[in-house]
N, CA, C and O atoms as CSV, one atom per row, in Angstrom:
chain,resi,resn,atom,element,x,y,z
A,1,UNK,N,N,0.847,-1.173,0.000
A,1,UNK,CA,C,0.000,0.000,0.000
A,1,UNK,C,C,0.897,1.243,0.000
A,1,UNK,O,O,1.961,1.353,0.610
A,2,UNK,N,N,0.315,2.153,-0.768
A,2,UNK,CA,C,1.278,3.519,-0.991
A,2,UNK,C,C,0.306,4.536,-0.635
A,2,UNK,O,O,-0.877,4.210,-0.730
A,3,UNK,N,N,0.608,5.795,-0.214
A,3,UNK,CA,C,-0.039,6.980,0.003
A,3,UNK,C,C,0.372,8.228,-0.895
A,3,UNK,O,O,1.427,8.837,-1.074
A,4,UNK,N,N,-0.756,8.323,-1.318
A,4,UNK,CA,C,-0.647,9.423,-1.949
A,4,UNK,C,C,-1.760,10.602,-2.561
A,4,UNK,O,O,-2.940,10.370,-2.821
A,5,UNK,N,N,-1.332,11.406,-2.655
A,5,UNK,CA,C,-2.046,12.965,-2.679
A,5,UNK,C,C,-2.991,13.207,-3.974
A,5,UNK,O,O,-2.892,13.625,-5.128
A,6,UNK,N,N,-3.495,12.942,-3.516
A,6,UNK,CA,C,-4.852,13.746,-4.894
A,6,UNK,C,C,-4.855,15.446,-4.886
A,6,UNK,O,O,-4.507,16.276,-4.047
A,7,UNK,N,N,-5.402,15.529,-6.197
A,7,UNK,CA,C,-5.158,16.949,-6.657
A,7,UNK,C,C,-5.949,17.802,-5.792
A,7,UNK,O,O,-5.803,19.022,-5.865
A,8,UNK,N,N,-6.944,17.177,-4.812
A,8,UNK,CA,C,-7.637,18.401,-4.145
A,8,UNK,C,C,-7.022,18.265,-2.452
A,8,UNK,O,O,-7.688,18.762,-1.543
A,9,UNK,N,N,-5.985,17.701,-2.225
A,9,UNK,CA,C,-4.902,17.485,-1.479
A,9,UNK,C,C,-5.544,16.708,-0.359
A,9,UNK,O,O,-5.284,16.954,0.818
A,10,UNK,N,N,-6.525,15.615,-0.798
A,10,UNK,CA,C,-7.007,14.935,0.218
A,10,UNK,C,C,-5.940,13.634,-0.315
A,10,UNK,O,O,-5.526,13.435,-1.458
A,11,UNK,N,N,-5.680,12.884,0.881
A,11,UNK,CA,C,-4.780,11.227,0.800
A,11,UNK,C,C,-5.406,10.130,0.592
A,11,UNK,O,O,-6.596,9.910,0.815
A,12,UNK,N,N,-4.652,9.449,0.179
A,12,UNK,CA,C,-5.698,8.312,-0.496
A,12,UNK,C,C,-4.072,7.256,-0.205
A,12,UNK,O,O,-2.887,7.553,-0.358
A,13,UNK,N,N,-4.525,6.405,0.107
A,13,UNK,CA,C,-3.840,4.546,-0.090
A,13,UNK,C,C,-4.235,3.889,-1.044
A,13,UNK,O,O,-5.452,3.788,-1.202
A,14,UNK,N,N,-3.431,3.319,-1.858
A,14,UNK,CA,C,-3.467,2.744,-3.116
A,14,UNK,C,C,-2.939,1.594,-2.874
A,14,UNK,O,O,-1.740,1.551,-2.601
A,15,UNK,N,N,-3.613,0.564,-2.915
A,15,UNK,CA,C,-2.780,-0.846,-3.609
A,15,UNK,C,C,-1.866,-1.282,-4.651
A,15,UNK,O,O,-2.234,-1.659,-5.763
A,16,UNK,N,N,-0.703,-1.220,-4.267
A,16,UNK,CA,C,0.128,-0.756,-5.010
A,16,UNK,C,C,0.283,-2.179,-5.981
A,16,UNK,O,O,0.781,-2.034,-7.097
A,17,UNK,N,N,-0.146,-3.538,-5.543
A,17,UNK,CA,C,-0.400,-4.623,-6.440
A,17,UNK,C,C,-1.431,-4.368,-7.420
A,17,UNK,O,O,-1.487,-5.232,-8.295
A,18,UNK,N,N,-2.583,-3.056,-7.554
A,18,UNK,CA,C,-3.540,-2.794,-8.162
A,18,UNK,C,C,-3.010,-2.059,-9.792
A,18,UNK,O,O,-3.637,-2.066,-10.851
A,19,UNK,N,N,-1.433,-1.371,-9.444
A,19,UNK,CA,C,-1.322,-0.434,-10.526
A,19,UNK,C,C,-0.816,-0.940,-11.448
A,19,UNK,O,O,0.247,-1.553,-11.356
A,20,UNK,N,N,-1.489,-0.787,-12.566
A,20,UNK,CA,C,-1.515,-1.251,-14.086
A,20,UNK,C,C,-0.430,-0.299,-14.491
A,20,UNK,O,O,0.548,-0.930,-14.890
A,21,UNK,N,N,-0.257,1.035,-14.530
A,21,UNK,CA,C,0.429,1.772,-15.157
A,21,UNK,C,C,0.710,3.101,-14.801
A,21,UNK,O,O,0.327,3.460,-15.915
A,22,UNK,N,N,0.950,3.897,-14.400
A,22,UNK,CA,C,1.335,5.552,-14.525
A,22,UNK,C,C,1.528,6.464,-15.257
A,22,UNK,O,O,2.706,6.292,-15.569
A,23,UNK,N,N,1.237,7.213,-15.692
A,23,UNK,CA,C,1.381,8.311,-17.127
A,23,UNK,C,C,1.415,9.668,-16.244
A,23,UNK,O,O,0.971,9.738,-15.098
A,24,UNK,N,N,2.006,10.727,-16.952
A,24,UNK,CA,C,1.621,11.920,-16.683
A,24,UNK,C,C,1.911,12.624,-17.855
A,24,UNK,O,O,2.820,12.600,-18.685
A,25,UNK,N,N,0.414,13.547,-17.611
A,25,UNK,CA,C,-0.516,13.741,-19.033
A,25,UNK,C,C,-1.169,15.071,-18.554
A,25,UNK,O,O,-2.388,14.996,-18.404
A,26,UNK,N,N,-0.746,15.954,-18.358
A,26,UNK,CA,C,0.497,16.587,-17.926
A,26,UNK,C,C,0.527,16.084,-16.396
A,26,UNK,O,O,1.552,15.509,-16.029
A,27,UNK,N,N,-0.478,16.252,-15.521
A,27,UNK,CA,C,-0.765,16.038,-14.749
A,27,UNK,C,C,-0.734,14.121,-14.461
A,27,UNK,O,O,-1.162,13.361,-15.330
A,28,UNK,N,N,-0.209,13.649,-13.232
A,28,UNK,CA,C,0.105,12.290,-13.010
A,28,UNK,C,C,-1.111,11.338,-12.509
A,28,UNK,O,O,-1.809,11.543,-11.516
A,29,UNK,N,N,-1.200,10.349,-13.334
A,29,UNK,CA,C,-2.600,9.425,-12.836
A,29,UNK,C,C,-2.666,7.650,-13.403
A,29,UNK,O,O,-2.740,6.950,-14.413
A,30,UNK,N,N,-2.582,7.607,-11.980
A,30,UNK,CA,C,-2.652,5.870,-11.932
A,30,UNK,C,C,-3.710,5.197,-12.370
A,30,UNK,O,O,-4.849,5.206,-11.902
A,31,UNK,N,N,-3.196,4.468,-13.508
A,31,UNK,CA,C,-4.520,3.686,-13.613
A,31,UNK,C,C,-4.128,2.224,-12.822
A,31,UNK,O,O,-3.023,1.744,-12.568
A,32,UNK,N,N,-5.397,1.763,-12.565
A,32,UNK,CA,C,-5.172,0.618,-11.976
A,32,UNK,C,C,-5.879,-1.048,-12.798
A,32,UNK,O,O,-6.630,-1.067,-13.774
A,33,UNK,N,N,-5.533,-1.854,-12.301
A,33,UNK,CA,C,-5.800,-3.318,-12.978
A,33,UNK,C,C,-7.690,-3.249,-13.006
A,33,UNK,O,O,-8.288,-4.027,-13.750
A,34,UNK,N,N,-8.317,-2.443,-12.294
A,34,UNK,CA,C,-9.522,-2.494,-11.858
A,34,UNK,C,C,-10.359,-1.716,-12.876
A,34,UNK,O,O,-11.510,-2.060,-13.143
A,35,UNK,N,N,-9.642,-0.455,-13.547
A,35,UNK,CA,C,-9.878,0.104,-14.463
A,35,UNK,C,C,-10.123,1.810,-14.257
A,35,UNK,O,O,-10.267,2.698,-15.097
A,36,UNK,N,N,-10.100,1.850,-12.553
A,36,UNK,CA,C,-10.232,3.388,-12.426
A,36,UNK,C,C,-8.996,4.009,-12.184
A,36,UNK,O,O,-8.032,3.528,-11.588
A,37,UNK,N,N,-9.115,5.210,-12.739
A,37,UNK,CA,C,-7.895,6.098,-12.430
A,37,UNK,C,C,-8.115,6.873,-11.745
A,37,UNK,O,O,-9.156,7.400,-11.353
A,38,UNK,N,N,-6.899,7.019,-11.513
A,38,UNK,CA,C,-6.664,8.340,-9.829
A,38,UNK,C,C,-5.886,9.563,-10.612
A,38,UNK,O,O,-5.750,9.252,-11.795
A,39,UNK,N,N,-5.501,10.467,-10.405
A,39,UNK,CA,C,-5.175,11.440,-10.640
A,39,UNK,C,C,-4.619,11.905,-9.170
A,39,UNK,O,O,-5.205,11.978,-8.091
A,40,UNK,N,N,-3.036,12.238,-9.600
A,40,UNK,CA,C,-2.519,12.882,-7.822
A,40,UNK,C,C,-1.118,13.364,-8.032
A,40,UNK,O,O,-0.414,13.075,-9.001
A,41,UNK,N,N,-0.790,14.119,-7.037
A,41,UNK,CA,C,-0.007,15.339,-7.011
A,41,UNK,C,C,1.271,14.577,-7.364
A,41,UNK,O,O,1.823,14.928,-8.408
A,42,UNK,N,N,1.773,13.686,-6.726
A,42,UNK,CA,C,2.982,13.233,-7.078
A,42,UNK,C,C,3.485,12.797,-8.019
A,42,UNK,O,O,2.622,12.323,-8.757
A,43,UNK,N,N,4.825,12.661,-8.556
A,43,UNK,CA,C,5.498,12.272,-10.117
A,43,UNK,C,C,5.590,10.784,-10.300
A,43,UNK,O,O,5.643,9.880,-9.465
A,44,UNK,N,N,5.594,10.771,-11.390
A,44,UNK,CA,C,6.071,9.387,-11.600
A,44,UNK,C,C,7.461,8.345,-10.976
A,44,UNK,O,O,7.735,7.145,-10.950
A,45,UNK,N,N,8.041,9.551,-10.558
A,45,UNK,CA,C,9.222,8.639,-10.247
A,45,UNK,C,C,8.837,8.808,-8.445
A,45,UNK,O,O,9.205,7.842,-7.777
A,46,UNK,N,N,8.257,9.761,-7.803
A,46,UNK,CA,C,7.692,9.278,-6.737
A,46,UNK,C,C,7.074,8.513,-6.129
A,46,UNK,O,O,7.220,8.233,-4.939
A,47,UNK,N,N,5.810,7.809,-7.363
A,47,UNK,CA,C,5.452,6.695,-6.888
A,47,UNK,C,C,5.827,4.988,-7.104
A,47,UNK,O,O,5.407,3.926,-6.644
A,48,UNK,N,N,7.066,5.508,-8.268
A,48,UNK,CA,C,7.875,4.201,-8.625
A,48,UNK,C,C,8.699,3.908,-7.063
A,48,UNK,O,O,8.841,2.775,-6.604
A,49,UNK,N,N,9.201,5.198,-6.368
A,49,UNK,CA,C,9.946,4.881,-5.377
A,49,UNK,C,C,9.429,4.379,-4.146
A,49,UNK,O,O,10.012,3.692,-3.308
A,50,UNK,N,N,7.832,4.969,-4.144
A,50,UNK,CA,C,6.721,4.462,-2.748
A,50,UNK,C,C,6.813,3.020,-2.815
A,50,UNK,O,O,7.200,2.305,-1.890
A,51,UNK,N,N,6.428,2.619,-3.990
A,51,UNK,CA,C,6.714,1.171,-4.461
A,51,UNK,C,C,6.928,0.294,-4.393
A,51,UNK,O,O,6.313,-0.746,-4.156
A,52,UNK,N,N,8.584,0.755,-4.750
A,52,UNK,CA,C,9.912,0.009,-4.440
A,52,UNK,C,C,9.942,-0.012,-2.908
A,52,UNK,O,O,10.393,-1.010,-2.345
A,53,UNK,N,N,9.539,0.915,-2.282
A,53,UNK,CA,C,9.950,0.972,-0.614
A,53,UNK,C,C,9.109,0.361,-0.174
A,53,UNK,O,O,9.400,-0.043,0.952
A,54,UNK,N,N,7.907,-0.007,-0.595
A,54,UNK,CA,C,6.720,-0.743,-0.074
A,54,UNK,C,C,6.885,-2.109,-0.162
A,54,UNK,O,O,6.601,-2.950,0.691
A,55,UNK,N,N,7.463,-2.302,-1.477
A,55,UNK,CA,C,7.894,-4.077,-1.796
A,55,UNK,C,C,8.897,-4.362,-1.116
A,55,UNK,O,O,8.938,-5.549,-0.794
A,56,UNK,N,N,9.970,-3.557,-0.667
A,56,UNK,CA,C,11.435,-4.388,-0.256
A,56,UNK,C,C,11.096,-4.106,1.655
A,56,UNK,O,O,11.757,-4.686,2.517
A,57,UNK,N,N,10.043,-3.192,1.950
A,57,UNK,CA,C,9.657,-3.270,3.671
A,57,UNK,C,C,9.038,-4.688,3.711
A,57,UNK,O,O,9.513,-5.536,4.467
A,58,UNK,N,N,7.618,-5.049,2.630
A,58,UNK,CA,C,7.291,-6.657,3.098
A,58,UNK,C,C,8.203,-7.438,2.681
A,58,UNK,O,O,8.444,-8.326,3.499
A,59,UNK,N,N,9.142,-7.503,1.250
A,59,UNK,CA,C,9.941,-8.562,1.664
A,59,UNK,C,C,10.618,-9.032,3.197
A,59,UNK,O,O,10.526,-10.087,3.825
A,60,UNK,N,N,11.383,-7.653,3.504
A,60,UNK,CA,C,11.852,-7.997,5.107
A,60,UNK,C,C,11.344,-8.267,5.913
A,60,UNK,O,O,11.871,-8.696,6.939
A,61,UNK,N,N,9.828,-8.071,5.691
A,61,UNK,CA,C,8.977,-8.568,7.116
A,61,UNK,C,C,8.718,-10.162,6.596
A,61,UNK,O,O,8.597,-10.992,7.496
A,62,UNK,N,N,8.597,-10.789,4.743
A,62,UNK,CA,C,8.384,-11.813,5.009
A,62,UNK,C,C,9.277,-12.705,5.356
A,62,UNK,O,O,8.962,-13.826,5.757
A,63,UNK,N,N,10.652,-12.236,5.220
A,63,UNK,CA,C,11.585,-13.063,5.083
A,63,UNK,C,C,12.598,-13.205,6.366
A,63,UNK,O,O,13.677,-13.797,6.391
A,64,UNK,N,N,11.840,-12.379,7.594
A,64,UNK,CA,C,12.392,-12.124,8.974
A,64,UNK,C,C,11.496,-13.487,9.566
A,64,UNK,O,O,10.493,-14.069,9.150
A,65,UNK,N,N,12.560,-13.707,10.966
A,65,UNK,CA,C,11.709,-14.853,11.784
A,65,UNK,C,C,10.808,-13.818,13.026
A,65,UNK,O,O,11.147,-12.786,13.606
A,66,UNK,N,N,9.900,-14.416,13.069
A,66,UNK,CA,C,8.956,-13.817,13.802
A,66,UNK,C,C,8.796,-14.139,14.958
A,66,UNK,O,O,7.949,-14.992,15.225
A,67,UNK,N,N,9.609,-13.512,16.013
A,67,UNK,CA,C,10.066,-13.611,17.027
A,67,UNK,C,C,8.774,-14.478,17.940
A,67,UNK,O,O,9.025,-15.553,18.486
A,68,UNK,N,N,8.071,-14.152,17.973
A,68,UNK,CA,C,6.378,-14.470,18.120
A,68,UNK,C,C,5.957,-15.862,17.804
A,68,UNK,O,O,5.092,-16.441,18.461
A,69,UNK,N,N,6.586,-16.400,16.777
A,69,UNK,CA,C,5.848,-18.122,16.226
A,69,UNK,C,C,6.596,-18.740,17.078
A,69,UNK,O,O,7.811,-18.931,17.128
A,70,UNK,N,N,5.814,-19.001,17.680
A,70,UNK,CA,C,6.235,-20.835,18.181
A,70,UNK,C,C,6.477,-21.758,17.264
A,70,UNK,O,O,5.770,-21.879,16.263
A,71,UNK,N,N,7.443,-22.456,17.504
A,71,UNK,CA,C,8.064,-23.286,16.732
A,71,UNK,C,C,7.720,-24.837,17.090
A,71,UNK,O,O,6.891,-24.714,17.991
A,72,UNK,N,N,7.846,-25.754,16.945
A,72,UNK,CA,C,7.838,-26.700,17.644
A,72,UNK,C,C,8.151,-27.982,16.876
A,72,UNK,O,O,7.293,-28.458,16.132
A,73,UNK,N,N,9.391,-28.584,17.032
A,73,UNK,CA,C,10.427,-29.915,16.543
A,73,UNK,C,C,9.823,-31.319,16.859
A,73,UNK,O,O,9.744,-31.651,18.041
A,74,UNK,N,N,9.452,-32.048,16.013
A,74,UNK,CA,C,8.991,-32.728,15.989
A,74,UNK,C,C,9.259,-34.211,14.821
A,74,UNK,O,O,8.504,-35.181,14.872
């Protein structure tokens, strides 16, 4: 999930597994796999980077041991 700014500067969370594509036309707007587009303040390479930072935070959370699971050898 990414956050980001719509043109009337209200925030919005986006599923970032949802986005089909990005253009800016002049103005920047996500379309998504679902078929609606968003329109929002940030650039293209801003939300390539939300992204990227969003995918490589859950990799580390999936790929960390979770101090929390019980384990149990058997």
């Amino acid at each position: 999930m990414i956050k980001v700014t719509r043109i009337n500067d209200s925030e919005l969370v986006v599923n970032s597994d949802l986005i089909e594509f990005v253009e800016a036309i002049p103005d920047t707007i996500i379309s998504l796999t679902t078929g609606k587009k968003i329109m929002v303040r940030e650039t293209i390479d801003e939300i390539i980077e939300r992204v990227a930072s969003f995918k490589r935070k859950s990799a580390v959370r999936v790929n960390s041991p979770d101090p929390n699971h019980a384990t149990r050898e058997g």
